[in-house]
N, C-alpha and C positions, 0 to 999 in steps of 0.2 A: 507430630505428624508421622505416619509410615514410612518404610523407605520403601524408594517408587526409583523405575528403570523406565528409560526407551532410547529409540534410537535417534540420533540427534543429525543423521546423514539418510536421504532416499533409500527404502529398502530396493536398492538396484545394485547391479556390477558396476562396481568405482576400486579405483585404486587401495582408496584407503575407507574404510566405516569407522564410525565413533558412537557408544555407545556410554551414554549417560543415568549416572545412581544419584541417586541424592535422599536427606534425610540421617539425621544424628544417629550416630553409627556404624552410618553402612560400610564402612570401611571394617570395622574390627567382624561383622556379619559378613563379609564377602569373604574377606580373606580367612575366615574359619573353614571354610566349604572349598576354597583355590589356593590357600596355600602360596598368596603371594611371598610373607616371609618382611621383613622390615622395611614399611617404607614412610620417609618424612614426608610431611605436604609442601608443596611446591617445586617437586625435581620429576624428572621425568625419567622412568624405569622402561626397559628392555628386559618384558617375562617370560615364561614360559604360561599356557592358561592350560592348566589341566583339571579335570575333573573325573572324580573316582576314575583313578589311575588312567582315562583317557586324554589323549593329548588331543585339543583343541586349535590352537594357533599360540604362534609367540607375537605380543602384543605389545603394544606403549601403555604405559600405566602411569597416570598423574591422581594425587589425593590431595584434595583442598581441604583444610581442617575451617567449619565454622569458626566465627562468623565471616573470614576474609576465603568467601566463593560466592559464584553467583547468587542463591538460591539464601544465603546465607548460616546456613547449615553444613555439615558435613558433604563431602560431592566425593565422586570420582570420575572419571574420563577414563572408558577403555579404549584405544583406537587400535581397531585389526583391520587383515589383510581384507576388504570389500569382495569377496567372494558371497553367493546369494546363499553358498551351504554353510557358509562359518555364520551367516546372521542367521540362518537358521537355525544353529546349534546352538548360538550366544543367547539366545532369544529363550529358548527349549531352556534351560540351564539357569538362566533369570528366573525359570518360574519355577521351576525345580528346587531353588533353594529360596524358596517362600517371600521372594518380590514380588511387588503388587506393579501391577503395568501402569504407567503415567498418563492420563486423561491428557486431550490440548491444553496447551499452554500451562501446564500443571508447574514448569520448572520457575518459570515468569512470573506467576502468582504467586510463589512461595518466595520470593524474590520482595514484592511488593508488603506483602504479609511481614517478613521480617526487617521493613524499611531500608532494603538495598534499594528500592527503585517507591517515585511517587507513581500512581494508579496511571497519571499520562504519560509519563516515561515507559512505564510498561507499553500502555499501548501505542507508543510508537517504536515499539521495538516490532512488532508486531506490522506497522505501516513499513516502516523499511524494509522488511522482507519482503512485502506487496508489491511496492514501487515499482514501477514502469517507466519513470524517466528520471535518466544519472543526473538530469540536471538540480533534481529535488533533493537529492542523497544527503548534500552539506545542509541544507535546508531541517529538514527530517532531522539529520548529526546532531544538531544542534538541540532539539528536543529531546533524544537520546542522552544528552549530555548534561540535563536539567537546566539549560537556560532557560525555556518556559517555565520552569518551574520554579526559578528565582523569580523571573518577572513576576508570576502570579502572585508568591509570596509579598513581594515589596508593595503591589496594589493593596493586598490583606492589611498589611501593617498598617497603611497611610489612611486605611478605612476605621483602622483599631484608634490612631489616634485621634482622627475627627469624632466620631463616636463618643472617645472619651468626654470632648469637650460637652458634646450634647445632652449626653447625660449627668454630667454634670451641673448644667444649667437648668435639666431634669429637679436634682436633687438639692442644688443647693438656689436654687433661686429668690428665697426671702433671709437669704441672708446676707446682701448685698454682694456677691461675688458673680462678679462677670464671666461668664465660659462661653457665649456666643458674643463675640467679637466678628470686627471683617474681616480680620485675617483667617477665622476658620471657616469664613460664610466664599472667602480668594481661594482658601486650601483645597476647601471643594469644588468648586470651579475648576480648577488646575489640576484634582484628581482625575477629577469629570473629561475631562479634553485629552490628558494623556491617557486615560483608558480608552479614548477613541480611536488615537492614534496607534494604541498600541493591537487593536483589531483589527485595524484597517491593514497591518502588517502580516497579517495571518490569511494562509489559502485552506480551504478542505484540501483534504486528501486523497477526497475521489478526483479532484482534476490531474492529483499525478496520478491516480492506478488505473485512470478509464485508459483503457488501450483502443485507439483510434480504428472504427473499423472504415476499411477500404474495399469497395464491391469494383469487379472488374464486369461490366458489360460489351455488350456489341455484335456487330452484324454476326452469323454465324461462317467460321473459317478467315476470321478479319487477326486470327495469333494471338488473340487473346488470354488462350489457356500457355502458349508458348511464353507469352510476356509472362504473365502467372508465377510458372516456372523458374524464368530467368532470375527476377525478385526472390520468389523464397529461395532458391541457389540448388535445387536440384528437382528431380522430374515429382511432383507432387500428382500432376492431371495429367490423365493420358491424354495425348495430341495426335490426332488424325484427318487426313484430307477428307476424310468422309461428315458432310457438314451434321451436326446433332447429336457428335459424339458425346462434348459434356451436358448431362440431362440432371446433375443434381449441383446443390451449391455445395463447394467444396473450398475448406478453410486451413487457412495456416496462420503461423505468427511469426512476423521479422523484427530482425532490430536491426535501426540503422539511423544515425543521426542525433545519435542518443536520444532513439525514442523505439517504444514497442507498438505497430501494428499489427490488426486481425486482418489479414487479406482472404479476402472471398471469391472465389471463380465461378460464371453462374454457365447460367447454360447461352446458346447463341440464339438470340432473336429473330423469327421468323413466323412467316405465318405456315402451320405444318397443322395436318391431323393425326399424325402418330400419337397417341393418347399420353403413353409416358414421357417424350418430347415435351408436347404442352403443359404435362404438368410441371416441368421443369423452368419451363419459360416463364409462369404465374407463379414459380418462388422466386424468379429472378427481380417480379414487379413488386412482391413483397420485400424482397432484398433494398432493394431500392428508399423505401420508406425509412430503413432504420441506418443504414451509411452516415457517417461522416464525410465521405468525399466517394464519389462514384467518378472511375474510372474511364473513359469510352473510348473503346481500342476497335481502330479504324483502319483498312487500307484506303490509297490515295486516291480508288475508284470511288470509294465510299460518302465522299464526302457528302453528298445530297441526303442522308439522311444523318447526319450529325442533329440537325434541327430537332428528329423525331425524337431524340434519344433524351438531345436536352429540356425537351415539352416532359417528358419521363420523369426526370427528375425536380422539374419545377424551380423552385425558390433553395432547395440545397446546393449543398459544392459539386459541381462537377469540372472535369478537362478531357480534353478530346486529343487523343492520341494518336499520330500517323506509326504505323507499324509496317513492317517489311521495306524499308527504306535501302538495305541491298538491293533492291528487285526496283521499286519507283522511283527513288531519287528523292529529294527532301521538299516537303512544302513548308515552310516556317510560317507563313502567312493565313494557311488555314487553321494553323493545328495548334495547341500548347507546348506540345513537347514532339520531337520525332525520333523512334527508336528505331532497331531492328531487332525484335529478340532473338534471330538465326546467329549475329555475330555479336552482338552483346552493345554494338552502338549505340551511344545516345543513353544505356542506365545511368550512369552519376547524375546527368541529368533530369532523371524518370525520378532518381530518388531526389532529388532538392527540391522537386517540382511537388511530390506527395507532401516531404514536408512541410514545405510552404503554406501549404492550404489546410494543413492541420494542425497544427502544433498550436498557433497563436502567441499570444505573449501571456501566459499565466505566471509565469517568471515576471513579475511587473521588479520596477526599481525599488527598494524598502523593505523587499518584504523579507520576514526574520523567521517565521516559525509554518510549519503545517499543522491541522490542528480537523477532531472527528466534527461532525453532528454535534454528537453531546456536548464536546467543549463552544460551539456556537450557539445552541443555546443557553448553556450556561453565562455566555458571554452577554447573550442579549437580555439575560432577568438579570445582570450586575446592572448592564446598564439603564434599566429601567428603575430600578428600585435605587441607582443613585441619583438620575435624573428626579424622581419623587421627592425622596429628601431633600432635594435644594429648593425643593418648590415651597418644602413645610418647612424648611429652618426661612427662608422667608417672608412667611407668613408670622412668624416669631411668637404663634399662641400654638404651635399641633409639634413641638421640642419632642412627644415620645412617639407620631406616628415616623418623623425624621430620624430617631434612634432606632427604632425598627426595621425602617427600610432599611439602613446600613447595617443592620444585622444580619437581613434576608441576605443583603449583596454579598456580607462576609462568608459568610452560609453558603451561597454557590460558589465560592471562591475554592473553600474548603472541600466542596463537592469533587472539584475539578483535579483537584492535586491529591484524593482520595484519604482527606485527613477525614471525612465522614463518607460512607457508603453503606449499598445493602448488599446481604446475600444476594440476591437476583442480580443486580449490578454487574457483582464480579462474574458471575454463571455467563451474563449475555458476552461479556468481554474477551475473557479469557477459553470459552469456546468454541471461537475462531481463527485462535492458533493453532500452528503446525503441532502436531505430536511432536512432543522432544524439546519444546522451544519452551 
């Protein structure tokens, strides 16, 4: 494979950038052209980076000698000062000494290719970056860590030895020798059941990376766009007493409660024929349609049309919010929650209140691994194709369609942990990593 560069930190101003080579060599090829000068793998150097006699940056330099680096191959790690001119320069300078730039996910793949990682460990290196709630991280850890990937192994094996017996009784059946017994007809039963249990342990991945969206509607001038504000933690929508000011939906993302929300501010409900008003107001009713929890931010005069709001929303999440609670005093009894977003009263509340109605329990008790699409289907043709076989070792005349099925299941097993795959396969996977990862 070539050696391949990118940046492994946001092309932005940060303290520190890291910039990543990888590919057998690149080490004795870098430092031909920079002139690092002797370095062992695994210490970390304080350099000078120069090139044809221009001074660059002084940088940290670590060199990983294959196979003990990620990628399993030769690596290096530059880390300089995150200046947007020196990633400019360092970038200029990679191509200038005949680096090839690293595709997504190019470092991961290479990883996977040279058996540092099985095909799901890769792509949960991948999911952890995604993630949107801490509560998943140890969850995810743990498939990062190949504990699915033992489990899945140990299902493989227990498949390899009923099989055995199968085909055995396959092959040697007129010679009096028994290989379908009840203990193999129990074995699979008892495979059968803890493969259930051990799906039934596993969440998709979209339930931690969907980020909950939260629409804020209501009367117009009810501080809605004020509450808005207060939540994402600084002035995002402009707020004015002139009623119609917000006319488009306007979005942010908070973390809080270890969890990430997309909050939406829309425009104020009213009936108005300002024409770009109303068109404001009919993204607010389409807004409405795709919320996880719609907001309705109310003052204490307001109440009589809470009703209208929550006809609005129908059958989804909503809560009705009293605002400006400085100014009217608190109704606890009409309201879900009572703020004031002028002095900040009543948030901690506002936020237990959003979480509550969104979060849910996808965190159930048991559960061990997060896991893509793919690996659930995979999951579901094991378990169909070992449900079949038990039906034909029962049947005790169809001994090779029941070897087969346990094939097929061994087959998606192998799928799963990327001991068999296609080119396409890795393209779809590995293309929706970050550059540099």
């Amino acid at each position: 494979m070539s050696v391949v560069f990118a940046l492994a930190t946001p092309p932005a101003k940060s303290a520190i950038g890291i910039l990543r080579i990888t590919g057998d060599g690149c080490f004795e090829i870098v430092n031909g052209y920079l002139g690092f000068g002797v370095c062992k793998a695994g210490r970390f150097y304080l350099k000078d980076l120069v090139y044809r006699d221009e001074f660059i940056d002084r940088v940290g330099l670590v060199f990983f000698k294959g196979p003990k680096s990620y990628t399993g191959e030769d690596s290096i790690e530059i880390h300089f000062h995150g200046g947007l001119a020196i990633i400019s320069k360092l970038i200029g300078v990679m191509r200038q000494i005949g680096l090839d730039e690293a595709p997504p996910g190019e470092f991961t793949k290479r990883a996977f290719l040279n058996n540092k990682l099985s095909l799901n460990e890769a792509e949960a290196v991948a999911d952890l970056i995604d993630l949107t709630d801490e509560r998943g991280v140890s969850i995810l850890g743990s498939t990062v860590m190949g504990s699915l990937t033992s489990t899945v192994c140990e299902f493989a094996d227990a498949i390899d030895k009923i099989r055995m017996g199968v085909e055995g009784e396959i092959d040697f059946n007129d010679e009096d020798e028994n290989f379908i017994n009840k203990h193999l007809f129990k074995d699979l039963e008892f495979l059968l059941d803890g493969f259930k249990s051990f799906t039934d342990s596993c969440i998709n991945i979209k339930k931690g990376t969907h980020k909950n969206r939260v629409l804020f509607v209501g009367p117009v001038n009810s501080g809605k766009s004020s509450l808005f504000n207060l939540l994402v933690g600084y002035d995002r929508v402009i707020v004015s007493d002139s009623p119609g000011t917000t006319r488009d939906i306007i979005e942010s993302e908070v973390f809080f409660n270890s969890n990430v929300f997309s909050v939406f501010d829309s425009a104020g409900i009213r009936e108005t024929v300002e024409e770009i008003e109303k068109k404001g107001i009919e993204l607010s009713f389409e807004e409405i349609k795709k919320a996880d929890l719609v907001v309705g931010v109310f003052e204490r005069k307001d109440f009589d049309r809470v009703s209208f709001f929550e006809d609005l929303v129908g059958s989804g999440c909503f809560v009705k919010i009293q605002n400006k609670i400085d100014i009217d005093g608190i109704d606890s009894n009409n309201f879900d929650c009572c703020v004031s977003a002028k002095t900040g009263e009543g948030l901690k509340n506002f936020k237990d209140l959003i979480s509550s109605r969104v979060e849910g329990d996808i965190y159930k008790k048991g559960l061990h691994y997060m896991v893509r699409d793919r690996h659930e289907n995979l999951f579901n043709e094991t378990l169909a194709c070992l449900e079949k076989s038990l039906i034909n070792i029962k049947k005790q005349d169809t001994f090779e369609l029941a070897a087969e099925d346990l094939k097929l299941a061994r087959s998606c097993l192998d799928q799963l942990v990327g001991k068999k795959y296609s080119d396409s396969l890795l393209g779809d996977i590995f293309s929706s990593f970050c550059i540099g990862k």
